[in-house]
N, CA and C atoms of all chains as a GROMACS GRO file, in nm:
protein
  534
    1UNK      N    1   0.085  -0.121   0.000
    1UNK     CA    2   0.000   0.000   0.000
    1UNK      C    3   0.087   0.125   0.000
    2UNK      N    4   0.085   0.192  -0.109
    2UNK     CA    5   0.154   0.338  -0.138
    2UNK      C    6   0.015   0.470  -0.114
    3UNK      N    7   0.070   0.554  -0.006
    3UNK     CA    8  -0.004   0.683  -0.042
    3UNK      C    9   0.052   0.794  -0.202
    4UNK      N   10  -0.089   0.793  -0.276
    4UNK     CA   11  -0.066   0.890  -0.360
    4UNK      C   12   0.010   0.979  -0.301
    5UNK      N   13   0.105   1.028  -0.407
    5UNK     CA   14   0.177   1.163  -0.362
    5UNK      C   15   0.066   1.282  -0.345
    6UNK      N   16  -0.025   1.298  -0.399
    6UNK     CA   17  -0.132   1.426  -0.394
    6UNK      C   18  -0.199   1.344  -0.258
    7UNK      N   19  -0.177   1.239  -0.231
    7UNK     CA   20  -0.258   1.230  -0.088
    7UNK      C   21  -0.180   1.246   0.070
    8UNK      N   22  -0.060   1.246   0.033
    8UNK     CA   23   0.062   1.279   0.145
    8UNK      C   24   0.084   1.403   0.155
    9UNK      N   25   0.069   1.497   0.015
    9UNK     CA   26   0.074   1.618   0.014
    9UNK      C   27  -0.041   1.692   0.120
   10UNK      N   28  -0.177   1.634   0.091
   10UNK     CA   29  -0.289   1.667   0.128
   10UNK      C   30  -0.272   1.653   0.385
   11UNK      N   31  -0.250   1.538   0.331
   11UNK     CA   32  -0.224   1.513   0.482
   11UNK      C   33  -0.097   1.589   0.558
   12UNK      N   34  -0.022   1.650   0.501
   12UNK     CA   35   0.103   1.689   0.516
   12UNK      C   36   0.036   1.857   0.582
   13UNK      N   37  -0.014   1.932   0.467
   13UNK     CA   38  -0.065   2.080   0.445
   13UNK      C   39  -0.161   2.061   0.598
   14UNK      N   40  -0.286   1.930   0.619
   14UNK     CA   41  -0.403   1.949   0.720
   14UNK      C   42  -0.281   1.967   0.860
   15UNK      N   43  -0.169   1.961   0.881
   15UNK     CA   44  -0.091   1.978   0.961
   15UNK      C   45  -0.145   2.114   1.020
   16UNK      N   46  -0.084   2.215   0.907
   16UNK     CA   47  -0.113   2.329   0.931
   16UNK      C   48  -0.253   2.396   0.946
   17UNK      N   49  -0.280   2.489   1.010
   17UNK     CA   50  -0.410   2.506   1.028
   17UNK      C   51  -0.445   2.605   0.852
   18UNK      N   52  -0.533   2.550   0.755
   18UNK     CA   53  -0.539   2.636   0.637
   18UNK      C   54  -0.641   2.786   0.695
   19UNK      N   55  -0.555   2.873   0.563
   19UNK     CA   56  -0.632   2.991   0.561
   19UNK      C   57  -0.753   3.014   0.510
   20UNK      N   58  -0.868   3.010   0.565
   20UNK     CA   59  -1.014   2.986   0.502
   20UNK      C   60  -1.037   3.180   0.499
   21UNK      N   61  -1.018   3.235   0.354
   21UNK     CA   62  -1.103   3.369   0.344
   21UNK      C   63  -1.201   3.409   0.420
   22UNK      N   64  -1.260   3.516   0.457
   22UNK     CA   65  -1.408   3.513   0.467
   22UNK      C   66  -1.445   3.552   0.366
   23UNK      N   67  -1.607   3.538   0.389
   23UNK     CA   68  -1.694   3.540   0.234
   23UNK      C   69  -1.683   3.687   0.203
   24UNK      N   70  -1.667   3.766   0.055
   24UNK     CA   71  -1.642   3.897   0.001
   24UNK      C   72  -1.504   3.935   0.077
   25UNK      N   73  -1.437   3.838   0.084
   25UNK     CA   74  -1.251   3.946   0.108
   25UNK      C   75  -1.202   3.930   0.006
   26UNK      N   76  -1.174   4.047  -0.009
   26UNK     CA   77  -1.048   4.077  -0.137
   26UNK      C   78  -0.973   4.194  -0.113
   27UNK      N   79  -0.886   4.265  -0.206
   27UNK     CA   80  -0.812   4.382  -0.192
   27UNK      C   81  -0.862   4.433  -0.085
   28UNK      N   82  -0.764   4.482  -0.040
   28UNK     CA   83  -0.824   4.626   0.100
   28UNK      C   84  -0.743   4.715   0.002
   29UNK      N   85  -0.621   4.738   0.016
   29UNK     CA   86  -0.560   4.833  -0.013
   29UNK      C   87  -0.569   4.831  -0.195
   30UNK      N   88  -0.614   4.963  -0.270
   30UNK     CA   89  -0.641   4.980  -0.404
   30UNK      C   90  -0.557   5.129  -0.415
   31UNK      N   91  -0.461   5.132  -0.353
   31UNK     CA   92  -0.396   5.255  -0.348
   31UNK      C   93  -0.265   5.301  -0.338
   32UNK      N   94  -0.240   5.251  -0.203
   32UNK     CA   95  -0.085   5.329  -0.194
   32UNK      C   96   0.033   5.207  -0.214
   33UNK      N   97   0.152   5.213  -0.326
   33UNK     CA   98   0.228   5.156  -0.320
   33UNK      C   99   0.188   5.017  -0.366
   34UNK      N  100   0.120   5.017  -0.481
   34UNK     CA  101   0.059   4.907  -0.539
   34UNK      C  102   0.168   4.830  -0.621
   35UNK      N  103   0.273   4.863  -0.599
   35UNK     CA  104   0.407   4.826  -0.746
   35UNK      C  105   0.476   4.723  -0.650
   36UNK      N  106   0.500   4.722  -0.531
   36UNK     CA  107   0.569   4.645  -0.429
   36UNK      C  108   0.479   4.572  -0.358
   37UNK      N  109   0.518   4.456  -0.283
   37UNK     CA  110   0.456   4.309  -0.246
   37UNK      C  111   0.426   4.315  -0.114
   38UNK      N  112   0.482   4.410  -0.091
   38UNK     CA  113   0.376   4.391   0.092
   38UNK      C  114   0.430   4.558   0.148
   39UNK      N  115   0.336   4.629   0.194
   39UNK     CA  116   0.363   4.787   0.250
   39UNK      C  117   0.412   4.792   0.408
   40UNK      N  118   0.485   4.736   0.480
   40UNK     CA  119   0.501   4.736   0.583
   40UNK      C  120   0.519   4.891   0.602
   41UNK      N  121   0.515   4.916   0.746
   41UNK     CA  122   0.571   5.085   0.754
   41UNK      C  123   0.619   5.064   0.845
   42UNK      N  124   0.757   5.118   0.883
   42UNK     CA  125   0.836   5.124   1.023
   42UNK      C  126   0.791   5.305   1.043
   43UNK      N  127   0.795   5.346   1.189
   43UNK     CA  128   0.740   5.478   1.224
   43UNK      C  129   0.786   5.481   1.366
   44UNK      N  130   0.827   5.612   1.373
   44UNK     CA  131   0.898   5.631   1.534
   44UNK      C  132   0.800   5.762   1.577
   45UNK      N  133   0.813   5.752   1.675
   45UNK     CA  134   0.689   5.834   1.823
   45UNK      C  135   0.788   5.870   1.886
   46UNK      N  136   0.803   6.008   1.902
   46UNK     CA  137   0.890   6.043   2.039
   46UNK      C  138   0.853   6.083   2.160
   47UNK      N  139   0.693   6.189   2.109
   47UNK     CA  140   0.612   6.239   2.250
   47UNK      C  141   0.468   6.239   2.186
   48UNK      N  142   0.402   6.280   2.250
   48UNK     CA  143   0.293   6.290   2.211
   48UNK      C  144   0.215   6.217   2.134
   49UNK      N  145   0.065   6.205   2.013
   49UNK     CA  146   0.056   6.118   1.958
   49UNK      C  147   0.064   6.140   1.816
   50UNK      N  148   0.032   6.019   1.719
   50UNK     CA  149   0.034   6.006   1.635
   50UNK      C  150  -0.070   5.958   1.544
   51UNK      N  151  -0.156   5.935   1.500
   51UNK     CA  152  -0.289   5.882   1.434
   51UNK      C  153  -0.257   5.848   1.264
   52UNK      N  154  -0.281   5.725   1.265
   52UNK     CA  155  -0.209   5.595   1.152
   52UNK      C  156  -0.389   5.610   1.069
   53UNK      N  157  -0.356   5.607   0.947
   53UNK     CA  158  -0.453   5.550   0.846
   53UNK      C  159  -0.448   5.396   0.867
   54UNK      N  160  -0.583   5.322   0.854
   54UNK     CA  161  -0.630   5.189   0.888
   54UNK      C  162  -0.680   5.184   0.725
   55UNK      N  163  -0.757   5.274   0.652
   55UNK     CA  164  -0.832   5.239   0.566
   55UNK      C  165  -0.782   5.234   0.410
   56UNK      N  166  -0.618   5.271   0.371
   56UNK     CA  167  -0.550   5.256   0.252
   56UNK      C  168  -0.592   5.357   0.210
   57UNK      N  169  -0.627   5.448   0.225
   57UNK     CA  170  -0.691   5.580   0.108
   57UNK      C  171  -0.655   5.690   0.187
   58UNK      N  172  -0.587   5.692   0.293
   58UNK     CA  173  -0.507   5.841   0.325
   58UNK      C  174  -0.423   5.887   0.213
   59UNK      N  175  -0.465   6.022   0.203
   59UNK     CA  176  -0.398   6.074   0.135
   59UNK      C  177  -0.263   6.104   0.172
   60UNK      N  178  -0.236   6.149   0.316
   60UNK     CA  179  -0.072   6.147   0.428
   60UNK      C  180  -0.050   6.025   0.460
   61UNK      N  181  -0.060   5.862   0.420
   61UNK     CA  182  -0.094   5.760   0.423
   61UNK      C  183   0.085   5.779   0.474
   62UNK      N  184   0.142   5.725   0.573
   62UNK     CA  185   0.039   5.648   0.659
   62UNK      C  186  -0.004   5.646   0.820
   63UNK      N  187  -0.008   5.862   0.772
   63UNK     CA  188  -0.105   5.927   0.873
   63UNK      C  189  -0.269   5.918   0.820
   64UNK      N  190  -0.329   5.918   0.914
   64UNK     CA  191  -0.457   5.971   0.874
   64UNK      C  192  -0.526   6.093   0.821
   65UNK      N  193  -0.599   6.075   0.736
   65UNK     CA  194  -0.664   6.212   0.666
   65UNK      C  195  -0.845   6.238   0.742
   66UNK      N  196  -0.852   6.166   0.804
   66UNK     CA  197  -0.951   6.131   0.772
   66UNK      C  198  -1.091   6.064   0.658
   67UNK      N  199  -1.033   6.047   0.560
   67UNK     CA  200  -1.103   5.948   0.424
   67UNK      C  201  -1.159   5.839   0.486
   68UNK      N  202  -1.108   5.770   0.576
   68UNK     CA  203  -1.216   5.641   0.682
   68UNK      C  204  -1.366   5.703   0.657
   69UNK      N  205  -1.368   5.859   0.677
   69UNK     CA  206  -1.525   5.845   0.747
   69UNK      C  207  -1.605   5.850   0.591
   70UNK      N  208  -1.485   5.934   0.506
   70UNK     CA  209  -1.613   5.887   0.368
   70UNK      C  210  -1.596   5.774   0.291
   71UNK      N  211  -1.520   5.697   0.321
   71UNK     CA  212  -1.497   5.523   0.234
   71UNK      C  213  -1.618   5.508   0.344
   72UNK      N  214  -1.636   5.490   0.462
   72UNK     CA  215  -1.744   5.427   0.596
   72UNK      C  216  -1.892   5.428   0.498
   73UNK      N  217  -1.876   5.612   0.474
   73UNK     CA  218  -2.021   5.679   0.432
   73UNK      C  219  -2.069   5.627   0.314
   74UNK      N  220  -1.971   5.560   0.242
   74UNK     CA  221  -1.955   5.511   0.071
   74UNK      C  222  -1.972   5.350   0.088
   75UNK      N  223  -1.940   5.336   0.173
   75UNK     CA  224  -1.951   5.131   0.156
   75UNK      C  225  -2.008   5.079   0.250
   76UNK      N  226  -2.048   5.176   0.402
   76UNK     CA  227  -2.129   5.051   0.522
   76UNK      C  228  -1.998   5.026   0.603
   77UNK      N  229  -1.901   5.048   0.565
   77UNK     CA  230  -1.767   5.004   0.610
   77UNK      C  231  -1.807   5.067   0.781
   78UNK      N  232  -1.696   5.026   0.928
   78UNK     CA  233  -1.689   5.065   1.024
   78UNK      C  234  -1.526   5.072   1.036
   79UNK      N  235  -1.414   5.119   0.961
   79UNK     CA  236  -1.304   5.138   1.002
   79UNK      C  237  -1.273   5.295   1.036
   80UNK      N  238  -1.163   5.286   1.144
   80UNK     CA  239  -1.104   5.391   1.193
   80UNK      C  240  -0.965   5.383   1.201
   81UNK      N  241  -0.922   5.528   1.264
   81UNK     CA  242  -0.760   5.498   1.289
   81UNK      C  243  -0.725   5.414   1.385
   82UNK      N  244  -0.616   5.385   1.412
   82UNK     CA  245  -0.510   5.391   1.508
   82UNK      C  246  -0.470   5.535   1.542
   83UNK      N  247  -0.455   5.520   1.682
   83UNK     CA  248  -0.359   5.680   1.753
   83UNK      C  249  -0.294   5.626   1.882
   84UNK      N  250  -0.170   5.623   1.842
   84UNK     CA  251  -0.069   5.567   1.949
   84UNK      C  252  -0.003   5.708   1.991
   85UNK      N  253  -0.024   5.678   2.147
   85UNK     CA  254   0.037   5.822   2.208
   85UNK      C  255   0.172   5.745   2.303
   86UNK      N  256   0.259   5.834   2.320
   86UNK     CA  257   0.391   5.768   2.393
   86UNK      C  258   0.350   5.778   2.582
   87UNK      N  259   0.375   5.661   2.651
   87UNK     CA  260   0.320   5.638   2.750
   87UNK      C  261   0.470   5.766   2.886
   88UNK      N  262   0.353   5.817   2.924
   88UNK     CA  263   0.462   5.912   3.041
   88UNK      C  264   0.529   5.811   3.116
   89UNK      N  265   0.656   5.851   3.160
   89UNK     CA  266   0.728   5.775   3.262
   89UNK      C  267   0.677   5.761   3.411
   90UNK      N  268  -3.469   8.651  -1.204
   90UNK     CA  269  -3.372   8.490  -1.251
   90UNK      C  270  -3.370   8.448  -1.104
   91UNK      N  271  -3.389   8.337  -1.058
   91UNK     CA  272  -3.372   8.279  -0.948
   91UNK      C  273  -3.317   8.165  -1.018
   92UNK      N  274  -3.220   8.106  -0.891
   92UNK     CA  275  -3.170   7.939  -0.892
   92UNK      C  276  -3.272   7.901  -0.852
   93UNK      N  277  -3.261   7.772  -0.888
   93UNK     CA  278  -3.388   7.657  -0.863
   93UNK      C  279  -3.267   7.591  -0.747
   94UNK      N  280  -3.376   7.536  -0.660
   94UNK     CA  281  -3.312   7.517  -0.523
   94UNK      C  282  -3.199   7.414  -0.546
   95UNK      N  283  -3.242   7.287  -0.623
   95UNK     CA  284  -3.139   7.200  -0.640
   95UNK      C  285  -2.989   7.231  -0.714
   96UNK      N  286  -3.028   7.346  -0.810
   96UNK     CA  287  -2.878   7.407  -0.820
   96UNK      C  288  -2.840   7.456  -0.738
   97UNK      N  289  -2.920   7.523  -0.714
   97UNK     CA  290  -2.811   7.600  -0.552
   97UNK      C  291  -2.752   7.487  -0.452
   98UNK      N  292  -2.834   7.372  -0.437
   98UNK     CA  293  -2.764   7.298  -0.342
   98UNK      C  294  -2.627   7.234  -0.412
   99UNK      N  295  -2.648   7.212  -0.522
   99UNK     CA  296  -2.531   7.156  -0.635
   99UNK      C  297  -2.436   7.218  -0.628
  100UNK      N  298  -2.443   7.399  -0.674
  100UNK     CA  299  -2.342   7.446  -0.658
  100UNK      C  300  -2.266   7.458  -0.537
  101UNK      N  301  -2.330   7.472  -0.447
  101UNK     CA  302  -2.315   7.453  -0.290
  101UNK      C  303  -2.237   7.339  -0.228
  102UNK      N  304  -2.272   7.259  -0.306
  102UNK     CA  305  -2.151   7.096  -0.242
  102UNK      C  306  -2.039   7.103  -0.341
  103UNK      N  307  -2.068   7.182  -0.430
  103UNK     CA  308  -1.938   7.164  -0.540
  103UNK      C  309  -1.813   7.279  -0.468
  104UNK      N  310  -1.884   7.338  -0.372
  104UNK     CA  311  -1.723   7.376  -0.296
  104UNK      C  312  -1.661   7.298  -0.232
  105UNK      N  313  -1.714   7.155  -0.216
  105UNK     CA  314  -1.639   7.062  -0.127
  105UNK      C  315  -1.626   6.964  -0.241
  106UNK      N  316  -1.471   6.902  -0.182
  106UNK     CA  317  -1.438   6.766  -0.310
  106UNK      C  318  -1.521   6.693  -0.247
  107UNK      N  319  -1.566   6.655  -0.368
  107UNK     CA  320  -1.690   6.499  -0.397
  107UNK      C  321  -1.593   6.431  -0.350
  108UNK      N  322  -1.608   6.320  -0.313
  108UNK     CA  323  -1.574   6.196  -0.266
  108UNK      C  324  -1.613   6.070  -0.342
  109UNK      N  325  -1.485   6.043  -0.436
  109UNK     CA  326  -1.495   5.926  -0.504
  109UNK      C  327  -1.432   5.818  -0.511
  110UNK      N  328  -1.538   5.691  -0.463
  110UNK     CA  329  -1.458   5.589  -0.429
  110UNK      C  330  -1.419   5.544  -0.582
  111UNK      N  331  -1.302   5.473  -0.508
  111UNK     CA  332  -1.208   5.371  -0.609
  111UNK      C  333  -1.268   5.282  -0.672
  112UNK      N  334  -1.260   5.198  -0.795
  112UNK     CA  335  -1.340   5.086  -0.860
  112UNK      C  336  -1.282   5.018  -0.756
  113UNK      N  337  -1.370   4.933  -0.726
  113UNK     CA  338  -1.412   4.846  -0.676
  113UNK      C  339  -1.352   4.853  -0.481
  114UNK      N  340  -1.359   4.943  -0.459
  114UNK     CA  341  -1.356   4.953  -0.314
  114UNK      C  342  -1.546   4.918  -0.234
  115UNK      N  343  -1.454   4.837  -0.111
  115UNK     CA  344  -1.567   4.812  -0.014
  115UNK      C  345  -1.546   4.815   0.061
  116UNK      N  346  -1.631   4.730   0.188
  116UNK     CA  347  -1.587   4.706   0.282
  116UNK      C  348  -1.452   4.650   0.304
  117UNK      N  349  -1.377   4.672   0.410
  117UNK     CA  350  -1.254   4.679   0.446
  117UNK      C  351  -1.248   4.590   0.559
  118UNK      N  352  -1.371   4.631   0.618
  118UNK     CA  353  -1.332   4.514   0.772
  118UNK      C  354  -1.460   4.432   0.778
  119UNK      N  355  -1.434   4.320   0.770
  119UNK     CA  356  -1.492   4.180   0.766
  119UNK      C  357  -1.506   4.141   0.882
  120UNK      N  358  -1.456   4.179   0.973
  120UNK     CA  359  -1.437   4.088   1.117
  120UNK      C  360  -1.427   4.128   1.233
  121UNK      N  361  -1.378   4.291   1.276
  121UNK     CA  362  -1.371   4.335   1.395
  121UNK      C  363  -1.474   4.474   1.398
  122UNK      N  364  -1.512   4.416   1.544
  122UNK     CA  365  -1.616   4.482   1.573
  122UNK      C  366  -1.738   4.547   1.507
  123UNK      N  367  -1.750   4.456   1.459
  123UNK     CA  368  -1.884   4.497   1.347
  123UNK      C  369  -2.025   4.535   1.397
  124UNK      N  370  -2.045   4.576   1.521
  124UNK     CA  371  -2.157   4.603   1.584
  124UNK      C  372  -2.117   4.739   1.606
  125UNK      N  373  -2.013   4.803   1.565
  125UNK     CA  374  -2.026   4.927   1.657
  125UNK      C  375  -1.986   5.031   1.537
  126UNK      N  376  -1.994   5.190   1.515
  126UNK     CA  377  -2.002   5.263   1.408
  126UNK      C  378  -1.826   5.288   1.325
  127UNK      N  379  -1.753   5.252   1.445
  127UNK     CA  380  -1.640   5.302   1.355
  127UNK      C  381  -1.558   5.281   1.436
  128UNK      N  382  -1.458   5.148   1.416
  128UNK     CA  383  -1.333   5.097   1.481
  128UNK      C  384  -1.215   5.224   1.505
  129UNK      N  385  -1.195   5.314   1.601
  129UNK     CA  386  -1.074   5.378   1.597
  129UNK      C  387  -1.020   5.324   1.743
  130UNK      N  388  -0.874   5.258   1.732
  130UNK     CA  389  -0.805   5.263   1.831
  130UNK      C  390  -0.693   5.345   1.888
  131UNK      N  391  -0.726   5.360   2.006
  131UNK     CA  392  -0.628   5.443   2.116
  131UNK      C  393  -0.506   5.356   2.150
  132UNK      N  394  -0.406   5.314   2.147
  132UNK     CA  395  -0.305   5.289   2.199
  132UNK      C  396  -0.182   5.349   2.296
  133UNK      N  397  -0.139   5.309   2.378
  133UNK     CA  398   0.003   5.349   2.441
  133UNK      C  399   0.142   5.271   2.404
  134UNK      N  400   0.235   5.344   2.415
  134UNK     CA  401   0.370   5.280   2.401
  134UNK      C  402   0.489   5.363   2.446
  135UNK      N  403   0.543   5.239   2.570
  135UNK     CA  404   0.625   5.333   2.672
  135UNK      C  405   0.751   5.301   2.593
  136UNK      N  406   0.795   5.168   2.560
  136UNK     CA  407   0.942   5.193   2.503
  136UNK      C  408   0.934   5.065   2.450
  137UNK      N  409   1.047   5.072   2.370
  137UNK     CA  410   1.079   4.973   2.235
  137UNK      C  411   0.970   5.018   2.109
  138UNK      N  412   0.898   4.857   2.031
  138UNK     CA  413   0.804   4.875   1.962
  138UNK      C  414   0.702   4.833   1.955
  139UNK      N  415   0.592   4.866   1.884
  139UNK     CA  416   0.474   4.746   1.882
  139UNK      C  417   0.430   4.747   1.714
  140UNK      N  418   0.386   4.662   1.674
  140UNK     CA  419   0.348   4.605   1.526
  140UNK      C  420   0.207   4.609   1.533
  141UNK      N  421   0.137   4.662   1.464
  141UNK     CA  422   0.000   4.695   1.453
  141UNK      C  423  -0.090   4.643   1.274
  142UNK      N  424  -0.168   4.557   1.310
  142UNK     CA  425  -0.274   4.525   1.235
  142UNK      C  426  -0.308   4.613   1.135
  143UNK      N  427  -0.300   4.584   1.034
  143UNK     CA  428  -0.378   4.716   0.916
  143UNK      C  429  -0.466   4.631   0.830
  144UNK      N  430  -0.457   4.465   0.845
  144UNK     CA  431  -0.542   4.381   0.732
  144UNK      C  432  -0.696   4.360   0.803
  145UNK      N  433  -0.690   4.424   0.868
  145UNK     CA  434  -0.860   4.387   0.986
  145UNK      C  435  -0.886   4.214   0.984
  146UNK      N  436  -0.792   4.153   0.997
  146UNK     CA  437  -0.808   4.035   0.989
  146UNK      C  438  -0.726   3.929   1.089
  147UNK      N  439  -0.613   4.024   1.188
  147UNK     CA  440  -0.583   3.971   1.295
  147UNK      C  441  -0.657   3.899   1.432
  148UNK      N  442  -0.607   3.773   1.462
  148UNK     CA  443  -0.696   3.734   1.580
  148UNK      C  444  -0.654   3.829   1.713
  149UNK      N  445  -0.534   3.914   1.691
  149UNK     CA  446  -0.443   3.948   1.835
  149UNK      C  447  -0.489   4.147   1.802
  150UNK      N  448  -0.567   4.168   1.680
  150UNK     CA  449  -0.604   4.301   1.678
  150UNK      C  450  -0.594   4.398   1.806
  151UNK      N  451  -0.564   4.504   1.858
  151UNK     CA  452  -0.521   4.575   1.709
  151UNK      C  453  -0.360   4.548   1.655
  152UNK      N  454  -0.348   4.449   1.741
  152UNK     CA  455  -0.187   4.407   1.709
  152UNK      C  456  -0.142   4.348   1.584
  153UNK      N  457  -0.054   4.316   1.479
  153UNK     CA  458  -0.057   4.199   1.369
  153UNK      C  459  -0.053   4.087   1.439
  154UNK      N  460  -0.027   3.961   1.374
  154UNK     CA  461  -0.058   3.840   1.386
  154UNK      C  462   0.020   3.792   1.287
  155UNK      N  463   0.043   3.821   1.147
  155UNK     CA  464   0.074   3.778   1.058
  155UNK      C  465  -0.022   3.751   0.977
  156UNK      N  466  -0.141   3.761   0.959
  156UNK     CA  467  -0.309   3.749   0.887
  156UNK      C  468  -0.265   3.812   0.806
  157UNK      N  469  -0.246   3.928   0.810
  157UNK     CA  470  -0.196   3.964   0.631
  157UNK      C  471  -0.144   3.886   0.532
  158UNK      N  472  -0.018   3.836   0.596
  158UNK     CA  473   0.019   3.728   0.427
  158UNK      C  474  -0.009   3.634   0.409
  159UNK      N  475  -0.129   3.571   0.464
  159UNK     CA  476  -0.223   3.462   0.437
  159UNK      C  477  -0.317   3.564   0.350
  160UNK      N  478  -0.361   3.631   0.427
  160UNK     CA  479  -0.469   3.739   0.378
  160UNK      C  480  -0.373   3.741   0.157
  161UNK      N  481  -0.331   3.836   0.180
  161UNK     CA  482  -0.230   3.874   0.038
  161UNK      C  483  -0.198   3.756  -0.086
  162UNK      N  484  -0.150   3.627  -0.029
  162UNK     CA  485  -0.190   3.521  -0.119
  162UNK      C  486  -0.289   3.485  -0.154
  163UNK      N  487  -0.414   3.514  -0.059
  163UNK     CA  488  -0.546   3.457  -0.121
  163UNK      C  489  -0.605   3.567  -0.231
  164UNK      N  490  -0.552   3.666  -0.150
  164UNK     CA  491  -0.634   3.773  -0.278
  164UNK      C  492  -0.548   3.825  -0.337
  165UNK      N  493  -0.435   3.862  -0.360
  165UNK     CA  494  -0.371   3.902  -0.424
  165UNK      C  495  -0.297   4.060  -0.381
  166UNK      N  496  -0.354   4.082  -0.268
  166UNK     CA  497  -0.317   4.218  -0.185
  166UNK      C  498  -0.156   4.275  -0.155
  167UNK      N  499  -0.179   4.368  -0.068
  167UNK     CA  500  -0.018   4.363  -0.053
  167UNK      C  501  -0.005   4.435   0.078
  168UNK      N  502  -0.076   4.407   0.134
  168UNK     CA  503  -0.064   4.455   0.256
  168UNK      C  504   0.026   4.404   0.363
  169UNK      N  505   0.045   4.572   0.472
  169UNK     CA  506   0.130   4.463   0.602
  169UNK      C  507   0.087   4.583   0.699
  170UNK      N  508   0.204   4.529   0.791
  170UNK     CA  509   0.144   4.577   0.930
  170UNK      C  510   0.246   4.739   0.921
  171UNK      N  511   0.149   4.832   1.050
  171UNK     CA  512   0.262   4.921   1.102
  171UNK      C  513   0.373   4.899   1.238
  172UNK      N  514   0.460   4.914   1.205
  172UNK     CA  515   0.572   4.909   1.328
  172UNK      C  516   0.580   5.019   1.414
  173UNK      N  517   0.526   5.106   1.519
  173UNK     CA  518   0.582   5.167   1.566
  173UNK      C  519   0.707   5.196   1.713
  174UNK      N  520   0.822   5.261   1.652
  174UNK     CA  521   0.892   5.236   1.797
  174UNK      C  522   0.887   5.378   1.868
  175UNK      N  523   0.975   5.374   1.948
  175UNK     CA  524   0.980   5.546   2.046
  175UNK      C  525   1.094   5.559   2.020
  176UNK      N  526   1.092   5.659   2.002
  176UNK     CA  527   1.222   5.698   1.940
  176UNK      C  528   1.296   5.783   2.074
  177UNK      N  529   1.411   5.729   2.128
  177UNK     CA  530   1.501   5.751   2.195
  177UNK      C  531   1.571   5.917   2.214
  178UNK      N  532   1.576   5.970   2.317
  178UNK     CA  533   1.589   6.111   2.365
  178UNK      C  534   1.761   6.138   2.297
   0.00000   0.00000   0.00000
């Protein structure tokens, strides 16, 4: 008795837990930095805060413009920023 | 000569940019907190860094997880997380 190779493969992958989409995900981001494979952003805080675009359509991306509240007003959407403030000593 | 009211209101919003979504933009967040009007998070950060969620698809929100590049292979996206550190006196 030989396991198919497509059936060792199969048992091999259920190892890992698979990535199941949810239903209607696709693109988020249709905007900034579409030429490169993943947008990470490194960003430094020294005092005070800072408020991050969540929704890909800042225009100061990847501060906030506020555009969240009219993509929200335009699609049903509920996203907002991030605002990380530096914690006092 | 009078405006007819609906021009006047026309001309009237045409001092503000229209707001036009992108082909095919939608919803953005699939998964967190969907009962409430508009996800914005507050964060602190006393020192070093923290990595922050931008695919609305983290289980450890508003933190990353790594859900993005599961997220990005399925759809084709290119998203990632933000890093922020404190930047040192």
């Amino acid at each position: 008795f030989q396991v198919a190779p497509h059936q060792a493969s199969r048992a091999s992958s259920a190892l890992f837990a698979e990535y199941e989409p949810i239903e209607g995900e696709g693109k988020i981001n249709l905007k900034i930095d579409l030429d490169i494979p993943k947008v990470a952003t490194m960003d430094e805080i020294e005092k005070g805060k800072k408020v991050y675009c969540r929704c890909w359509l800042s225009g100061t991306f990847p501060l906030c413009d506020g555009t969240h509240q009219k993509h929200n007003e335009a699609t049903g959407d509920n996203v907002g920023p991030l605002i990380v403030s530096v914690k006092k000593d």
